[in-house]
C-alpha positions as CSV (number, residue, x, y, z in Angstrom):
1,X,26.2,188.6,-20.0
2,X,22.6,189.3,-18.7
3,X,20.3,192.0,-19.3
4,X,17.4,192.6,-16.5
5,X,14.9,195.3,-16.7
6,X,14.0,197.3,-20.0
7,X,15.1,201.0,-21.0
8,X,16.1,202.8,-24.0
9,X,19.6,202.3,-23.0
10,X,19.5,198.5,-22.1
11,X,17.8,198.0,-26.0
12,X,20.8,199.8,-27.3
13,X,23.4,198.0,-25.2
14,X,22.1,194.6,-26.8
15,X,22.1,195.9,-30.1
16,X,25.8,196.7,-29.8
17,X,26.4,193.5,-28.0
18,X,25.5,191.9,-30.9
19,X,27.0,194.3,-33.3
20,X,23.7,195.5,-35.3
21,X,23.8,197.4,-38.2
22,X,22.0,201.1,-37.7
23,X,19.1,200.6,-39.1
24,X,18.2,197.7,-36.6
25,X,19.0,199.6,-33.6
26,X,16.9,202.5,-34.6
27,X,14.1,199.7,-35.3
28,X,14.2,198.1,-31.8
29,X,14.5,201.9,-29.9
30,X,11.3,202.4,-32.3
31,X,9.7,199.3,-31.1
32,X,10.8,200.0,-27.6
33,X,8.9,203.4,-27.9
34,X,5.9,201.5,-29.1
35,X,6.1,199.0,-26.9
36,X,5.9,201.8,-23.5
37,X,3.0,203.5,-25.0
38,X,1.1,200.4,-26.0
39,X,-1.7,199.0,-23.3
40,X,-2.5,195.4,-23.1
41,X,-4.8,193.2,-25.2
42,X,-8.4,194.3,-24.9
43,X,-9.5,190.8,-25.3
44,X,-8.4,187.7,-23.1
45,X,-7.3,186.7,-20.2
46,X,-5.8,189.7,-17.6
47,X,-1.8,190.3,-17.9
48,X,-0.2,191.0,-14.5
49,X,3.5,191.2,-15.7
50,X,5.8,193.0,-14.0
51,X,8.6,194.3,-16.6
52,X,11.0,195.4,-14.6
53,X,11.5,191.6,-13.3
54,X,12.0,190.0,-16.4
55,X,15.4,189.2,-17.9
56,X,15.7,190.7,-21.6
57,X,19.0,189.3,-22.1
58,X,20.6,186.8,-21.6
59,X,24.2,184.6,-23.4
60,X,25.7,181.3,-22.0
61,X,28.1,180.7,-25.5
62,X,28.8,180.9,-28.9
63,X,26.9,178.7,-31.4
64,X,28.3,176.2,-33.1
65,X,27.7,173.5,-35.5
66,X,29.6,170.6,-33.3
67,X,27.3,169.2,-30.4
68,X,30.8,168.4,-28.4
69,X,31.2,172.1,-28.2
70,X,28.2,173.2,-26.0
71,X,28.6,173.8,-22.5
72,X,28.1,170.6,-20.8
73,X,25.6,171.7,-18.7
74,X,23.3,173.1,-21.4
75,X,24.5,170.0,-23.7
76,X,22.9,168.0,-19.9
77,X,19.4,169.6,-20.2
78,X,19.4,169.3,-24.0
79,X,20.7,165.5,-23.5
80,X,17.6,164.6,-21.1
81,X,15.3,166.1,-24.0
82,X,16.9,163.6,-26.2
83,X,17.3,166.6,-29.1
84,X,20.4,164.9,-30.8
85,X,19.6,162.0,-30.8
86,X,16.3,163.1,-32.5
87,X,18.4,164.3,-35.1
88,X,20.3,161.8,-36.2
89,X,17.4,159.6,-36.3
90,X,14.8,161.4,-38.6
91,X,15.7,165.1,-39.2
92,X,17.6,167.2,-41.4
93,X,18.6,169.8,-39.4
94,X,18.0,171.3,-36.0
95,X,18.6,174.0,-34.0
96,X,18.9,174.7,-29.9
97,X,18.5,177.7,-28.4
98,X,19.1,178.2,-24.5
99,X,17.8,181.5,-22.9
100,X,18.4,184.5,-25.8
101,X,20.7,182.8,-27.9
102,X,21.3,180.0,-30.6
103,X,23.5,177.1,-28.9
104,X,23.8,174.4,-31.5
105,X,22.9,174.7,-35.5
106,X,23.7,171.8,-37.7
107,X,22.0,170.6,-41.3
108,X,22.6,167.8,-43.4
109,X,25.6,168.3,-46.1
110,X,22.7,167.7,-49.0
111,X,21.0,170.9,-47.7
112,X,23.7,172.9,-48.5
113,X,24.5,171.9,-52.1
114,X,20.5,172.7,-52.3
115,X,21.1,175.7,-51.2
116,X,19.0,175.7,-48.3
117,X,19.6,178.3,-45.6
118,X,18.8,176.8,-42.4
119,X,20.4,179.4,-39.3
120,X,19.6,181.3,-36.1
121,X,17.7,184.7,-36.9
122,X,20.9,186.3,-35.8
123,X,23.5,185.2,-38.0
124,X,21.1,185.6,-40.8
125,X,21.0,189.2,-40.7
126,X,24.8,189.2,-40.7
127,X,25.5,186.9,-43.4
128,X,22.0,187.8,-45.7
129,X,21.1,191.2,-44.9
130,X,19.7,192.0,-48.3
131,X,17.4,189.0,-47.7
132,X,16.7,189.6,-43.9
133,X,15.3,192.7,-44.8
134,X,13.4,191.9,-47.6
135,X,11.3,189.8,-45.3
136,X,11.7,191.3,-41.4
137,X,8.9,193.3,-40.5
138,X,6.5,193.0,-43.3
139,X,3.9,190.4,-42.5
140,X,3.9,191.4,-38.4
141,X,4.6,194.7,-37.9
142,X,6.1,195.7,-34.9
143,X,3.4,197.8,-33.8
144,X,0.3,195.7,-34.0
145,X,0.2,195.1,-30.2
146,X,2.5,195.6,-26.8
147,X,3.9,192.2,-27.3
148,X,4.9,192.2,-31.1
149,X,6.8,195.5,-29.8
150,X,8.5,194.5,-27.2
151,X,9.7,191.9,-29.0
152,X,11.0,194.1,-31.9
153,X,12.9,195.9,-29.1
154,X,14.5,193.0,-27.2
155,X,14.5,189.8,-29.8
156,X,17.0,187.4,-29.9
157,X,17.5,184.4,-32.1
158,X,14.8,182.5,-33.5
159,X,14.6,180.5,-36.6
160,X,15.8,181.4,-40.3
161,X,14.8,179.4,-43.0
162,X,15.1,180.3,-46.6
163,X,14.0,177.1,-49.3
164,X,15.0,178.0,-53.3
165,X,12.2,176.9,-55.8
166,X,11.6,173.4,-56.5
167,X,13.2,172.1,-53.7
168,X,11.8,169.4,-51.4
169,X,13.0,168.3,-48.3
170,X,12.5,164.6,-47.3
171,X,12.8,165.2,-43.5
172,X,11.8,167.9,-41.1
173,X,14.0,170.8,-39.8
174,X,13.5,171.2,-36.2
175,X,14.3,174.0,-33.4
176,X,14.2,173.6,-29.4
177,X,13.8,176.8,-27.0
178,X,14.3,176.2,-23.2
179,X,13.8,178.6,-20.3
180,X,16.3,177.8,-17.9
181,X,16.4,180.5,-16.0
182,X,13.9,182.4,-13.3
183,X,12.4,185.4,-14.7
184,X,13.5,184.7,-17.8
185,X,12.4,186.2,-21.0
186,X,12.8,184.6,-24.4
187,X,12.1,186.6,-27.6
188,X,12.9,184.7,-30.8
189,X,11.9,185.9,-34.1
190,X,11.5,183.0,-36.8
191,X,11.7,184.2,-40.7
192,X,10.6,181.4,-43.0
193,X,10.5,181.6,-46.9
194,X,9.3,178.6,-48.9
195,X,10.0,179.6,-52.3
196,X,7.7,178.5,-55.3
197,X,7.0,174.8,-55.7
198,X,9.2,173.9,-52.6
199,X,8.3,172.3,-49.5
200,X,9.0,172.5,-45.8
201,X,8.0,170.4,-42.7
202,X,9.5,172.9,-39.8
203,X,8.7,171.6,-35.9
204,X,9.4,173.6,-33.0
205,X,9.5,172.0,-29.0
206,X,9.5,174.7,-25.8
207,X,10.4,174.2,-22.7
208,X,11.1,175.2,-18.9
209,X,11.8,174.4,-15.4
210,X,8.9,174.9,-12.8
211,X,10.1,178.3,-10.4
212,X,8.0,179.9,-8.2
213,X,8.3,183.2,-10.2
214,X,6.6,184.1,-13.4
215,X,8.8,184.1,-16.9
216,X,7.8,185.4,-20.2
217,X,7.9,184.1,-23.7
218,X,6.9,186.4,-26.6
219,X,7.8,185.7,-29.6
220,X,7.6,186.7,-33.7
221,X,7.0,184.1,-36.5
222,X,6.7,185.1,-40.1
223,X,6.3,182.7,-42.6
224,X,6.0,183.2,-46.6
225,X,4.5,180.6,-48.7
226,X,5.1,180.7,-52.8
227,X,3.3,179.8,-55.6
228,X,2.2,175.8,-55.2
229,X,4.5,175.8,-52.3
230,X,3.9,174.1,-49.3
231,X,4.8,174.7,-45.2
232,X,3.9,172.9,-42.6
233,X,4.8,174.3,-38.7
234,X,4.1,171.5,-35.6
235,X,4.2,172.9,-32.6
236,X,3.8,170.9,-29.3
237,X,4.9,174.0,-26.2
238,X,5.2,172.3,-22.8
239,X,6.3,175.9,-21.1
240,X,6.1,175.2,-17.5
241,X,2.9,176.6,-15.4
242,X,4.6,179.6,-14.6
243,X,5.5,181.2,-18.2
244,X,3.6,183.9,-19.7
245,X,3.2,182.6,-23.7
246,X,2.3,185.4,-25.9
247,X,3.1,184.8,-29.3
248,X,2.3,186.1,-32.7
249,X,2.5,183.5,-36.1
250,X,1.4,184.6,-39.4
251,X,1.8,183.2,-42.7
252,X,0.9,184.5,-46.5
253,X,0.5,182.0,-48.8
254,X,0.6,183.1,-52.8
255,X,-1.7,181.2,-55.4
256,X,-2.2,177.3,-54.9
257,X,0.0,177.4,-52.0
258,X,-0.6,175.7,-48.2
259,X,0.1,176.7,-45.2
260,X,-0.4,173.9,-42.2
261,X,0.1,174.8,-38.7
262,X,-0.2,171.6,-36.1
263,X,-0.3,173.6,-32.6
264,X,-0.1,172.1,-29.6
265,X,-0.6,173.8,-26.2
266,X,-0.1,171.6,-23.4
267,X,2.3,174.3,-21.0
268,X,2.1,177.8,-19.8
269,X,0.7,179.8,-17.5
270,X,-1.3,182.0,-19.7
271,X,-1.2,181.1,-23.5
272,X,-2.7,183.7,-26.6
273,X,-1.3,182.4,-29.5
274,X,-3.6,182.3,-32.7
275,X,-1.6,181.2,-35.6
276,X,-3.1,182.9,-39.2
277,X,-3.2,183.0,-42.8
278,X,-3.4,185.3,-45.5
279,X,-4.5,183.9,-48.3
280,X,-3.2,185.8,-51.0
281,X,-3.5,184.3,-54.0
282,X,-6.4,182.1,-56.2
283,X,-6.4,178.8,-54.5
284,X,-4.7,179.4,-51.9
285,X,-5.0,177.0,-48.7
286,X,-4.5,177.6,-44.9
287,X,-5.3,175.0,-42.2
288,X,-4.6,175.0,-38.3
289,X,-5.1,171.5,-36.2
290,X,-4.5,172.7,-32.8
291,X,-5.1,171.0,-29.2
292,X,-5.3,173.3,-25.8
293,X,-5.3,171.6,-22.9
294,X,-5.6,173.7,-19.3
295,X,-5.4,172.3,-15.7
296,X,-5.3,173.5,-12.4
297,X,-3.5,177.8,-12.3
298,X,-3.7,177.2,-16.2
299,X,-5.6,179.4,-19.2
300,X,-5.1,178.5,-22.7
301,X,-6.8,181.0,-25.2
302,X,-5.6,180.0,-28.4
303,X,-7.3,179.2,-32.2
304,X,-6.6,180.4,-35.3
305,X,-7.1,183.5,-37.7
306,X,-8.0,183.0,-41.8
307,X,-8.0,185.8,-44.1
308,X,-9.4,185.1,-47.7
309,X,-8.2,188.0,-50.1
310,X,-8.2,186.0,-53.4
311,X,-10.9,183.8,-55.4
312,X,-11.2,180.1,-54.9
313,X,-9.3,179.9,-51.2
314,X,-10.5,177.4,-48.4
315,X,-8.9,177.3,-45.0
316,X,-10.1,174.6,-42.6
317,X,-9.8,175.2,-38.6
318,X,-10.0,172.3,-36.3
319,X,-9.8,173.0,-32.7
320,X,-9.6,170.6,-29.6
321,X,-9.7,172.2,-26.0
322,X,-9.6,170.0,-22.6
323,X,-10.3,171.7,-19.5
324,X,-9.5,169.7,-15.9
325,X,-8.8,170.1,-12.7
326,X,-10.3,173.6,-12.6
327,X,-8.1,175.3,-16.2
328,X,-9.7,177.4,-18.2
329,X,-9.6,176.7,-21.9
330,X,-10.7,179.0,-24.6
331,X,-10.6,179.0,-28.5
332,X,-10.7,182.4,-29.8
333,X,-10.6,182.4,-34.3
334,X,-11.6,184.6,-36.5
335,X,-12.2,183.8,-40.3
336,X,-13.0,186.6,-43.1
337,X,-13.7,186.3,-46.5
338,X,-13.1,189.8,-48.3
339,X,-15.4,191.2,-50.9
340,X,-12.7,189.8,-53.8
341,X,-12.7,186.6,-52.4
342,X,-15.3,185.0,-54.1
343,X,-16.2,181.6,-54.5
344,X,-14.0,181.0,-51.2
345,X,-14.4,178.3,-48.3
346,X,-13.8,177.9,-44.9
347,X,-14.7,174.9,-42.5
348,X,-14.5,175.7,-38.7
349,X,-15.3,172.8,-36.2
350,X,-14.4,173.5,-32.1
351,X,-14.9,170.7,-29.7
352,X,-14.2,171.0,-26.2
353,X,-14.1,168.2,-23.7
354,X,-14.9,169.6,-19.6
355,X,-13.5,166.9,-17.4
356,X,-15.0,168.5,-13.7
357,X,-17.3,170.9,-12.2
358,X,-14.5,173.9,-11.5
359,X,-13.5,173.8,-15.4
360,X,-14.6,176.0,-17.7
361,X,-14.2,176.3,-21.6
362,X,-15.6,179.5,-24.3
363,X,-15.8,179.9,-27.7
364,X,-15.5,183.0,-29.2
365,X,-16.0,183.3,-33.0
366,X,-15.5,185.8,-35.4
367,X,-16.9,184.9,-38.8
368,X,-17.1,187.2,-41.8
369,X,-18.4,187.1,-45.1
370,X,-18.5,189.9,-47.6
371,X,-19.4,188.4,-50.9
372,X,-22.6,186.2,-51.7
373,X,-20.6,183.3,-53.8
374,X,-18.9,181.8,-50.5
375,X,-19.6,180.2,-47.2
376,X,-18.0,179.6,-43.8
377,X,-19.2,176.5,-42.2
378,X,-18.8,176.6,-38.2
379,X,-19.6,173.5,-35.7
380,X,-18.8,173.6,-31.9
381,X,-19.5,171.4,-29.2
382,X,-18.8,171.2,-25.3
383,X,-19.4,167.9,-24.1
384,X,-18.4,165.8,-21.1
385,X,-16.8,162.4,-20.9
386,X,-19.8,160.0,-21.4
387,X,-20.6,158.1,-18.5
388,X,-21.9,155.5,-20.7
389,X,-18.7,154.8,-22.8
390,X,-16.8,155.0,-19.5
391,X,-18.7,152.3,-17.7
392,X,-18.2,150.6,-21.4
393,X,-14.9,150.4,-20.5
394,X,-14.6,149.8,-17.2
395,X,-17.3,147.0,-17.8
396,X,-14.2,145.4,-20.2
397,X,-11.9,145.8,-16.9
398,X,-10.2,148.9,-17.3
399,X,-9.8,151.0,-14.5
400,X,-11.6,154.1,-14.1
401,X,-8.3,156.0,-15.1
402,X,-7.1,154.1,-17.7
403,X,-10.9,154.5,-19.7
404,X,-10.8,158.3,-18.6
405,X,-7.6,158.6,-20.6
406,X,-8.7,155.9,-23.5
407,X,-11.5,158.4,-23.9
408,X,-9.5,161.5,-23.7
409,X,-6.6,160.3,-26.5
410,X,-9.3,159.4,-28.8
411,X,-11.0,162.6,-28.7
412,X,-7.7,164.3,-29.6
413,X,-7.0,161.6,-32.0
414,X,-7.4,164.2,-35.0
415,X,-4.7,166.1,-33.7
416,X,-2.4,163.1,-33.1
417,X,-2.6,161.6,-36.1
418,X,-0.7,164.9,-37.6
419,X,2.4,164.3,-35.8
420,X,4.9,162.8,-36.8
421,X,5.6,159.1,-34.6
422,X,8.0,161.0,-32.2
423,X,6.1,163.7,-31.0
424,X,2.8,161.6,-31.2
425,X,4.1,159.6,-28.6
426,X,5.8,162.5,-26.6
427,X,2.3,164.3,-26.3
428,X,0.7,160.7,-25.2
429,X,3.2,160.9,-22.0
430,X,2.8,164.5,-21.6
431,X,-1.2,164.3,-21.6
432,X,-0.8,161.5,-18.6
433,X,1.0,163.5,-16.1
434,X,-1.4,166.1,-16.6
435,X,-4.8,164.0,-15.7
């Protein structure tokens, strides 16, 4: 079942493919609307995508919650990622999608009797619509830019997590997306709700083949964070060098809340993704630790976006860019502090490491503050690697390779030390096949 191109009619057909309710196929025909009449970003790198190549669409099974059950040749590609074996060793539920759909959903029993709901986006709006639509829409609306619409029009699983009040979880929840196919788009939308005093480590992997032909990823993330509640997102995308990665992730985080995002951007053709908080309530806390790293054909424009709308908030933004082989690496944030935020505090520190001639790195701030009781605090640096810790090094009888790449995992080190053991060392072999 595959859907290529996009029309009115073909956002339709895959609302009655999966058997919508009414008022969701009137909202993606409204997005799709949207979507035609909305130009590109006016900021960033230059979009060349042509729509009519992309697929929208596309099924390969039924989900299920019993890993014996997938199509063996998705279960193959998931296998070589190690994914189940990841769960059984340190999480407490995970989640597979392949192309548009959810393959594979499984939780721990426990979760359950905690009544933790932990499910593709999908089945969520079937089996908690009253919930669903409580929270769908209402922190990114479908018409803030052409990509937030077009995903309103065409999405397709994603991520729903609901945590009741006072409830911990002692081990992350983790979902996998892979691109499989040329041309492919992918266009999950990922509800999270961390009730009050709960807490939530959610991680997220992304991958795809190498083709010679451009794909598209776009997706939606909403996340709500309750009173002293607490959320942390890790993200380490390793999209192949020919996906288009334009994502939108917001959180709002009520009083003496956190929201954490850990963001990794290793992959992708062309990456804008700037993960935010609204911090909506006194003492409210948002933070994003992110790495870029761009090579050769490669432009990463990411960072992070912090709204302070209540007293007493702080949000922190630490950002690490590497630029090689002639990629193009740029951290674009923007932090403001509203008039009724007062007494507010926000820390912003962007370091960028240039490891050649033909590699470029920017640094585009946007920093606002509208009351006289609060401060943003913002460093940056560009810097090359240090010839003199290099022949340090190399002096100690390290090659010139193995000291380039000492030199480069320290500087990320703030990022590293974030994740959790498994993905540490997964980004340590991802970062040397890139340089």
């Amino acid at each position: 079942m595959k859907q290529k191109g996009i029309s009115k009619s073909k956002v339709i057909e895959i609302s009655k493919i999966k058997n919508e309710p009414k008022w969701m196929r009137d909202f993606r025909v409204k997005s799709y609307e949207k979507f035609m009449e909305l130009p590109n970003p006016s900021f960033g790198p230059e979009l060349n995508i042509n729509f009519d190549d992309i697929t929208y669409y596309k099924k390969v099974g039924e989900s299920v919650n019993d890993w014996d059950k997938v199509p063996k040749d998705v279960k193959d590609t998931f296998n070589k990622l190690g994914i189940i074996e990841a769960e059984q060793k340190y999480l407490a539920g995970i989640g597979a999608q392949f192309e548009s759909e959810s393959i594979y959903h499984n939780m721990l029993e426990e979760l359950t009797l905690k009544n933790v709901i932990f499910c593709d986006t999908d089945t969520a709006l079937k089996k908690y619509p009253d919930l669903f639509k409580k929270y769908f829409n209402k922190l990114v609306k479908y018409d803030e830019n052409k990509y937030t619409a077009l995903n309103g029009a065409v999405w397709s699983g994603g991520t729903f997590i609901y945590i009741p009040p006072h409830t911990k979880l002692d081990r992350p929840l983790q979902s996998y997306f892979r691109i499989n196919s040329v041309n492919m788009g992918q266009f999950e939308r990922t509800i999270i709700i961390v009730d009050d005093y709960s807490d939530l480590h959610y991680m997220e992997g992304c991958t795809a083949p190498t083709y010679s032909e451009d794909s598209l990823h776009a997706a939606v993330v909403e996340i709500y964070v309750g009173k002293c509640a607490k959320c942390r997102y890790t993200t380490i995308q390793n999209w192949s060098n020919n996906v288009y990665n334009l994502v939108t992730k917001r959180a709002i985080v009520d009083e003496n809340g956190l929201m954490e995002w850990i963001d990794g951007n290793i992959g992708s053709k062309v990456n804008m993704k700037y993960p935010g908080c609204i911090l909506n309530g006194k003492y409210a806390k948002g933070r994003c630790i992110s790495i870029a790293v761009a090579t050769k054909g490669q432009i990463q424009d990411a960072g992070s976006r912090m709204i302070h709308l209540f007293p007493y908030t702080t949000s922190e933004i630490i950002s690490k860019s590497i630029a090689a082989n002639g990629g193009d690496s740029t951290y674009r944030g923007k932090v403001k502090i509203t008039k009724n935020a007062t007494n507010s505090k926000s820390i912003v520190k962007c370091d960028t490491i240039i490891l050649d001639d033909i590699s470029r790195s920017d640094t585009v701030p946007t920093n606002i503050v509208e009351n006289d009781s609060s401060n943003i605090n913002h460093e940056a640096t560009v810097s090359k690697i240090s010839e003199e810790k290099l022949f340090y090094l190399m002096s100690r009888g390290l090659t010139e390779e193995k000291a380039k790449e000492l030199l480069i995992m320290g500087f990320i080190d703030r990022f590293r030390e974030e994740l959790p053991m498994e993905y540490a060392v997964e980004l340590n072999a991802l970062l040397k096949n890139y340089f």
